[in-house]
C-alpha positions in Angstrom: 50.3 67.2 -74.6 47.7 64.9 -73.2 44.5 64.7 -75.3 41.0 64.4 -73.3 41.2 61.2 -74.5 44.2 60.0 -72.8 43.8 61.9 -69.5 40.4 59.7 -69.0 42.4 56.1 -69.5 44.9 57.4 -67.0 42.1 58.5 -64.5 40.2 54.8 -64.6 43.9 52.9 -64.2 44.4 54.7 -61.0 41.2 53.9 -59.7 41.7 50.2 -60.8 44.8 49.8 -59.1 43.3 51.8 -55.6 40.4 49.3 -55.6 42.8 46.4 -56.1 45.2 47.3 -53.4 42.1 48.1 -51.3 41.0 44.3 -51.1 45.0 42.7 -50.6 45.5 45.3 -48.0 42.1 46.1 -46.0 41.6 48.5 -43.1 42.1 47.8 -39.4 38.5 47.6 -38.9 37.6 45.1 -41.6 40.7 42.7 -40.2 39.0 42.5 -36.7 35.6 41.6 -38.2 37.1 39.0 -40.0 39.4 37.8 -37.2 36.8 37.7 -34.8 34.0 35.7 -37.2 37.2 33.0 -38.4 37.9 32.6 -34.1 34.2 31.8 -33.5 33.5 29.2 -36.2 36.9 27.4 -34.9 35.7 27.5 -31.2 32.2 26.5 -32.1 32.9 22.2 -32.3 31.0 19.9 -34.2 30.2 17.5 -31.3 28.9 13.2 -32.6 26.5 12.0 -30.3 24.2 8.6 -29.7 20.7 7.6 -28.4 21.2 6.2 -24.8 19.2 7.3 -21.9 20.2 8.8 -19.3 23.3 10.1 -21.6 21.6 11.3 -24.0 18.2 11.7 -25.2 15.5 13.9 -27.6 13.9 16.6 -26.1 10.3 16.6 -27.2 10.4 20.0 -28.4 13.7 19.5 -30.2 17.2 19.3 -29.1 19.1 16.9 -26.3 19.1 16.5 -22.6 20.6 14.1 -20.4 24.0 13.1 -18.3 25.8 14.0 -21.3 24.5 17.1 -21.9 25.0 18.5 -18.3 28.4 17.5 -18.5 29.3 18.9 -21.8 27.9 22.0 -20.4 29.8 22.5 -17.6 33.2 21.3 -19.7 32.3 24.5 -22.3 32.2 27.1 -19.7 35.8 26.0 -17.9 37.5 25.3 -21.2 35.4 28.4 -23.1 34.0 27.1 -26.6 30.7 26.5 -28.6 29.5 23.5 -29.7 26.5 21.8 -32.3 25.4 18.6 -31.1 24.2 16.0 -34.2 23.4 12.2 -34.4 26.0 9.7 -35.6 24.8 8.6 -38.8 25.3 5.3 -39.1 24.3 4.3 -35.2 27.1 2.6 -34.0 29.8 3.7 -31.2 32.8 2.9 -32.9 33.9 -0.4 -34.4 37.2 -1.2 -36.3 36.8 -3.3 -39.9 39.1 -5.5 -41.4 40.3 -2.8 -43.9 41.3 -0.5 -41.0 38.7 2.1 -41.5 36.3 2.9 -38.6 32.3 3.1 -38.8 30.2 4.9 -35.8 31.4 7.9 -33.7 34.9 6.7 -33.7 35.0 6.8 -37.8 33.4 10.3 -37.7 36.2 11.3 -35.3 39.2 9.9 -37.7 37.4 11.6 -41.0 37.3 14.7 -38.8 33.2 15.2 -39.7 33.5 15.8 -35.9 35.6 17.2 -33.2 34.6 15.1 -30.6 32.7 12.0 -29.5 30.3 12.6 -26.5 28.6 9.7 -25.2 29.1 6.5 -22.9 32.1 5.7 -25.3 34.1 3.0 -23.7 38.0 3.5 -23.5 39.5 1.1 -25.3 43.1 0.1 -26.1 42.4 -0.2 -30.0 40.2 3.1 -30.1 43.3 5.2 -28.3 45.7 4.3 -31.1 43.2 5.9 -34.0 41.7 8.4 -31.7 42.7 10.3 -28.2 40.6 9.6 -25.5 39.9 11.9 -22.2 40.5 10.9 -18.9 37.0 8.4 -17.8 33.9 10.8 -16.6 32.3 7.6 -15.6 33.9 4.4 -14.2 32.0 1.4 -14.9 32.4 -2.3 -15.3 30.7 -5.1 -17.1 27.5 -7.5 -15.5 24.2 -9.0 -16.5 20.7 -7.5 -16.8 18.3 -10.3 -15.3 14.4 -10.4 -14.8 13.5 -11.2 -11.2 12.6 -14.5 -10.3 9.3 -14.8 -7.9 10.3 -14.4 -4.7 8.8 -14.8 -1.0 9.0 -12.5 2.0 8.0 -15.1 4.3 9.5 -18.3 5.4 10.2 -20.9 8.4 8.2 -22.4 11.1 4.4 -20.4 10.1 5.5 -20.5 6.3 2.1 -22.1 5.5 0.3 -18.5 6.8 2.0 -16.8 3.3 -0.5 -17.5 0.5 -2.9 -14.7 2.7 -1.7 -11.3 4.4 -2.5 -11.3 7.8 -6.1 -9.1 7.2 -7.3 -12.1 5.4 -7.0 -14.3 8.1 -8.1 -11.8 10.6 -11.2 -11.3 8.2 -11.4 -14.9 8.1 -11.7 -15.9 11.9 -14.1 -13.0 12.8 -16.9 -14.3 9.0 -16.2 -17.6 11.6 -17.4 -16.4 15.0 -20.5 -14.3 12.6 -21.6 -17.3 11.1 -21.5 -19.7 13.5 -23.2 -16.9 16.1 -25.7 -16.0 13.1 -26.3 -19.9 13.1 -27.5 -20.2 16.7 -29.5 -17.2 16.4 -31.4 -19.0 13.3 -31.7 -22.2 15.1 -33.6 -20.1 18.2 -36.1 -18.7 15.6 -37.1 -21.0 13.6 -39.5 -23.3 14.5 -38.4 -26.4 12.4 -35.0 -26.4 14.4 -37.3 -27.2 17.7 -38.2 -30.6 18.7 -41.8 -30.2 19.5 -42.2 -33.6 21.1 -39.3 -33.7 23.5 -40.5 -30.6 25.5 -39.3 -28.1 23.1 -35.7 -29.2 23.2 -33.4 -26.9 20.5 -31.2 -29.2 18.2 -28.6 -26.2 18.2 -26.6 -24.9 21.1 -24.2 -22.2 20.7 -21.5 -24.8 20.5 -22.9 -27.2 18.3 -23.2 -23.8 15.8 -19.4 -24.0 16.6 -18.6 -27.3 15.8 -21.0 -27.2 12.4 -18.2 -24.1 11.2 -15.2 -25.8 12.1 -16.7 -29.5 10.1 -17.3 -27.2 7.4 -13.6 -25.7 7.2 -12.3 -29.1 7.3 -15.0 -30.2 4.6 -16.0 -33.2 7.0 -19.7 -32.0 7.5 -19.9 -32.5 11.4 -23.7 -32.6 12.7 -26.3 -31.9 13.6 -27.5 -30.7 10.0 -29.5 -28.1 9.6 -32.9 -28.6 8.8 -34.6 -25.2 8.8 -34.9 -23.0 5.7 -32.9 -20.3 7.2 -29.8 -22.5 8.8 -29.4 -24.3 5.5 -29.0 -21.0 3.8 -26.5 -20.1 6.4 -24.8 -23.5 5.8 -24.8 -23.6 1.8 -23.2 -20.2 2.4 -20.6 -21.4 4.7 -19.8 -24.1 2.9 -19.5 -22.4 -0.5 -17.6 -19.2 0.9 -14.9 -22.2 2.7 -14.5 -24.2 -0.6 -13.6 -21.1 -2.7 -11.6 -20.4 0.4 -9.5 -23.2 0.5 -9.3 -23.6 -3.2 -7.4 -20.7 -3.1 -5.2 -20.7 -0.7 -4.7 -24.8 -1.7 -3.3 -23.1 -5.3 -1.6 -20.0 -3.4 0.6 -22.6 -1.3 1.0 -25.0 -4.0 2.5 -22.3 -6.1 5.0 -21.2 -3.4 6.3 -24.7 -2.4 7.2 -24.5 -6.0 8.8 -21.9 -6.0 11.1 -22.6 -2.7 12.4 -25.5 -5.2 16.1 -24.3 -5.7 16.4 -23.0 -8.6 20.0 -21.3 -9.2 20.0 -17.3 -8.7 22.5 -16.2 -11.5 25.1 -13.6 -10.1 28.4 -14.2 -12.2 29.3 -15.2 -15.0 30.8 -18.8 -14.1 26.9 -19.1 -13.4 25.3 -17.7 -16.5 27.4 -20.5 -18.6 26.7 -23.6 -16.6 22.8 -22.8 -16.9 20.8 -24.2 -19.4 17.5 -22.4 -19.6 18.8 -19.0 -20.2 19.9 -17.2 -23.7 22.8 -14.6 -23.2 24.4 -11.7 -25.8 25.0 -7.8 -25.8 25.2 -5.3 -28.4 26.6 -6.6 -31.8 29.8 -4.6 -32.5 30.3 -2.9 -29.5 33.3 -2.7 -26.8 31.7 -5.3 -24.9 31.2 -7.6 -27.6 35.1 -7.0 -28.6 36.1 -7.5 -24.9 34.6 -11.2 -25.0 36.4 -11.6 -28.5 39.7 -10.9 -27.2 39.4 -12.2 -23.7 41.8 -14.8 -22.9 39.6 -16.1 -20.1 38.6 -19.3 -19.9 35.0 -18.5 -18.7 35.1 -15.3 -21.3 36.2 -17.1 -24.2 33.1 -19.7 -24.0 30.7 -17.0 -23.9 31.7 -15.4 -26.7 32.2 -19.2 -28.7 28.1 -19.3 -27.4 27.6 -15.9 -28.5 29.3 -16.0 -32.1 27.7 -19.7 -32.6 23.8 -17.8 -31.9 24.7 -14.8 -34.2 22.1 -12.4 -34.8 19.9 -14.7 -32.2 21.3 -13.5 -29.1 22.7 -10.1 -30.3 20.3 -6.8 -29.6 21.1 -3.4 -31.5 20.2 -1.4 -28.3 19.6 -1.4 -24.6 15.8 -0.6 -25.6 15.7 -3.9 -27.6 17.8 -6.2 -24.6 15.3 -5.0 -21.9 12.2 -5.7 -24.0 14.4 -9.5 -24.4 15.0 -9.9 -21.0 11.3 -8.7 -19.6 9.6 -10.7 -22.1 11.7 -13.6 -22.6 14.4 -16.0 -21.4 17.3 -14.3 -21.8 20.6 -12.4 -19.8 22.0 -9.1 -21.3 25.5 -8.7 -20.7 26.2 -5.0 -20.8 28.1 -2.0 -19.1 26.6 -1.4 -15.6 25.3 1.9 -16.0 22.9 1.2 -18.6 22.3 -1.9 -16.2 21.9 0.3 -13.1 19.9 2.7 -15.0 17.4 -0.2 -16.4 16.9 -1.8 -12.7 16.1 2.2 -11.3 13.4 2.1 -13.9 12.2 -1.2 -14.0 10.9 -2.9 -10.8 10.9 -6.5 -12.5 14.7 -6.5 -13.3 18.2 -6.9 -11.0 21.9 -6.7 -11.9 24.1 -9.8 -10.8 26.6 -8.8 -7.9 29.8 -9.8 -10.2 31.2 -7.0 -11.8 34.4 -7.6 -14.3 36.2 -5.6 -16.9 36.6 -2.3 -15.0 37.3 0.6 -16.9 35.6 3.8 -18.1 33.6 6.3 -20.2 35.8 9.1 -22.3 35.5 11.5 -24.4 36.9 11.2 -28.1 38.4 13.6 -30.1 41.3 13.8 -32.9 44.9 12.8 -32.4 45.9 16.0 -33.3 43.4 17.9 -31.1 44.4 20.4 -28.9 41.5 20.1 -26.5 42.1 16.2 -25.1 44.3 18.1 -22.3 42.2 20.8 -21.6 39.2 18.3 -21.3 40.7 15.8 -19.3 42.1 18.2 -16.6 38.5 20.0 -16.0 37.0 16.6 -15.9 39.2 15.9 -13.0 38.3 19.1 -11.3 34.5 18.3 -11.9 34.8 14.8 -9.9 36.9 16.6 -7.3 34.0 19.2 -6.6 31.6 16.6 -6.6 29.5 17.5 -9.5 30.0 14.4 -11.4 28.2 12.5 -8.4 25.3 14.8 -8.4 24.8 14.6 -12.2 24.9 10.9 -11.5 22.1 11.5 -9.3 20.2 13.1 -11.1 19.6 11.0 -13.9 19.7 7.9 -12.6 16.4 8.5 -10.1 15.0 5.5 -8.7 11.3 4.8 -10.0 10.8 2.1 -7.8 11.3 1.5 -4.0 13.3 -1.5 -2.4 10.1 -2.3 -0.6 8.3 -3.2 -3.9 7.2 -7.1 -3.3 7.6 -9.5 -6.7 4.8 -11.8 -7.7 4.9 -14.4 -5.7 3.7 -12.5 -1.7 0.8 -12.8 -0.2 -2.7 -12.9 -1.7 -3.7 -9.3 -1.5 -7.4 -8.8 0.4 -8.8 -7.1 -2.6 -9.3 -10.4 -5.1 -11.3 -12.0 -1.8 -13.4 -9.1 -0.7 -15.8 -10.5 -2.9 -16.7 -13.8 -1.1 -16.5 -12.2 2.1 -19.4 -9.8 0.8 -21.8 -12.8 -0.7 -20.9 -14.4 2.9 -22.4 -11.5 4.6 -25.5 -11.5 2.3 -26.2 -14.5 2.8 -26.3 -14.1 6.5 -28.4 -11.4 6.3 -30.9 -13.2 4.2 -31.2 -16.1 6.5 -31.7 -13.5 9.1 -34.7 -12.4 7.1 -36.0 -16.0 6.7 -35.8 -17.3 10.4 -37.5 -13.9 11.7 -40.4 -14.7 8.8 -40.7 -18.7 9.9 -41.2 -17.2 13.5 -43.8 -14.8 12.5 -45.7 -17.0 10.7 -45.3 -19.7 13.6 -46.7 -16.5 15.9 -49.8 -15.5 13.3 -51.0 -19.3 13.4 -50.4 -19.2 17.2 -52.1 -16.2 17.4 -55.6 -17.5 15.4 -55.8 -20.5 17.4 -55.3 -19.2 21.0 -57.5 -15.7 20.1 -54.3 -13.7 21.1 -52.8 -10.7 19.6 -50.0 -11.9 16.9 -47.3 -9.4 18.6 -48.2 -11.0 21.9 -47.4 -15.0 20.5 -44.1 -13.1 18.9 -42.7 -11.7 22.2 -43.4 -15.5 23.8 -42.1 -17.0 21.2 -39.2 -14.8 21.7 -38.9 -15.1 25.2 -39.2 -19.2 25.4 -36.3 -19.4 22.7 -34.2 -17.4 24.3 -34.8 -17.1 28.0 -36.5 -20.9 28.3 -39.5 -19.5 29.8 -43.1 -19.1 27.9 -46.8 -17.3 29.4 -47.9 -20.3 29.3 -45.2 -22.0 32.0 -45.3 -19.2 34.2 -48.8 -20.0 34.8 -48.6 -22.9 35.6 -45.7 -22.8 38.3 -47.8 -20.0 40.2 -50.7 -22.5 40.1 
């Protein structure tokens, strides 16, 4: 007979043993959640990543944008999987140690901490034996990152015309014809330019005004001198507006006959190492800096002897760091030509040499025993067929400056003389002022003596200056 007692203890065992058999054997509609939550943290990938505009760069607001991105976009929806972008820790691409380990993307690849390497990762014979390496999204080469020399749009036969634009000396022939005209017009009006005594004869014809500006642009001082209040204002401005003139364009000319000197335009590399004046290195560590290393080139192999003898001198840790060097001092960077081609689009001082070496290209990394190399490599090659790899390219690499942009050493802009062209034309104007005055008082004395009306003297006075004919002389003849 089963007690109370007993029938309770049998009671909990079963329930025990349901509860137990419950969790090794669960329902068809806990199995599915759990299938589908274990498929979706496999697909989503843990993606290593590094600073390099356009590839990659931070968002203000948070996350990444750039070439990179776009692409690893467009590769998730053909291939079909999620992915978490983070920062390599230790800020390197990928570089091989003596004990065999890796450090940078490369070593977070063969420690699996991620499941692929997105970023202008060069493909390398020593990085496909540890890792596997996509077919290239980007081919590119290897060139220098220079900072334009001065250069000169003019030259030949008129070459001595380039230190001012063409509106300068436009500007510059009419303040001429002003001045010397404003010159004869002084000379008529004021009455210390007349030579009483020799039957009023004027010391100034318009041609001698001419003659005075063309002595003074040749700093000879042709005559006649002015005498008058007025024409020696109209002269000490001449003179001083032509001395800062020449001055100028003395120093403008100077500078560019210097400048014409040959001095060697670097555009290969047989160039950069038989120069003297310019420091050369890339990134420390990196595939380009390994490429040198390993070179058996000649021409290679001294660079890198150079290189390795400056150390730490010569080698920058970024492509931010080797444009600030190469704006700001003498020095070459020797780097992959789309971060060159990239740096010349956004700075209008810089140019890439024409040689290119070292051809190859930009993959993505993942694990040797990853799945998706395959997958990756074949929709890369459908995304260069369609053309979107070229308009990505585009996109990011916009030009911020135009071909037309002049360097530092073209004409003298107007602006920096408009100045002197302006205290010209005062001066002018006050001379103006002071001949018209010397005439009006000459008139008002005139005027007291001969019991005339002063406005009456002033219209004679006009008249004789400039027609050769006074009241006084027409009354005479009729008598």
């Amino acid at each position: 007979m089963w007690t109370l007692k007993g029938l309770g203890l049998l009671l909990l065992m079963l329930v025990i043993e349901h509860e137990a058999g419950a969790e090794n054997h669960p329902g068809p509609l806990t199995q599915v959640q759990s299938r589908v939550k274990r498929q979706k943290k496999e697909s989503t990938l843990s993606v290593t990543t590094i600073l390099a505009s356009p590839f990659i760069s931070q968002k203000a607001g948070g996350g990444f944008e750039g070439f990179c991105v776009d692409l690893l976009n467009l590769l998730s929806e053909k291939i079909g999987f999620d992915y978490d972008f983070h920062l390599v820790r230790d800020g390197f691409y990928g570089r091989k140690l003596k004990n065999g380990s890796w450090v940078g993307m490369i070593g977070e690849i063969t420690r699996e901490e991620a499941d692929l390497a997105v970023a202008p990762l060069t493909i390398t014979a020593i990085r496909e034996k540890d890792v596997t390496l996509t077919k290239p999204f980007m081919s590119i080469g290897l060139s220098i990152l220079l900072r334009k020399e001065e250069v000169t749009p003019t030259s030949g036969l008129f070459r001595f015309l380039s230190p001012f634009p063409s509106e300068t000396w436009i500007g510059l022939l009419i303040a001429y014809l002003v001045t010397c005209f404003c010159l004869f017009l002084a000379s008529r009006l004021s009455p210390d330019e007349w030579n009483e005594n020799e039957e009023h004869s004027n010391r100034f014809s318009l041609l001698d005004s001419f003659w005075f500006g063309v002595g003074a642009l040749t700093l000879q001082g042709a005559g006649p001198h002015p005498k008058a209040a007025s024409t020696r204002i109209i002269g000490a401005a001449w003179w001083l507006f032509v001395i800062v003139l020449l001055l100028v364009y003395a120093t403008r000319l100077t500078a560019m006959l210097r400048s014409d000197t040959p001095s060697p335009a670097i555009n290969s590399f047989q160039e950069l190492l038989q120069q003297k004046d310019l420091d050369y290195g890339t990134i420390r560590g990196g595939s380009t800096f390994q490429f040198f290393k390993n070179s058996k080139n000649p021409t290679y192999q001294m660079i890198y002897d150079n290189m390795e003898q400056k150390g730490e001198f010569v080698l920058v840790s970024s492509m931010t760091e080797a444009i600030h060097r190469v704006q700001e001092s003498n020095y070459a960077y020797i780097g992959e030509t789309s971060s060159l081609e990239y740096a010349v689009a956004q700075h209008c001082d810089l140019r890439m040499a024409t040689e290119v070496i070292a051809l190859r290209g930009y993959g993505i990394g993942a694990t040797s025993r990853s799945g998706l190399t395959k997958k990756l490599s074949v929709a890369i090659l459908e995304l260069r067929e369609a053309g979107d790899l070229d308009n990505l390219k585009d996109k990011w690499w916009k030009r911020l400056c135009s071909p037309e942009d002049v360097a530092q050493g073209g004409p003298l802009t107007p602006n920096p003389l408009g100045g002197l062209f302006i205290f010209l034309a005062a001066g002018l104007a006050v001379a103006m002022v002071v001949a018209c005055t010397e005439l009006a008082l000459k008139s008002r004395k005139a005027a007291d003596q001969k019991k005339k009306s002063c406005c009456n003297i002033f219209s004679e006075e006009l008249s004789f200056r400039f027609k050769g004919k006074s009241e006084d002389d027409t009354e005479k003849s009729k008598a």
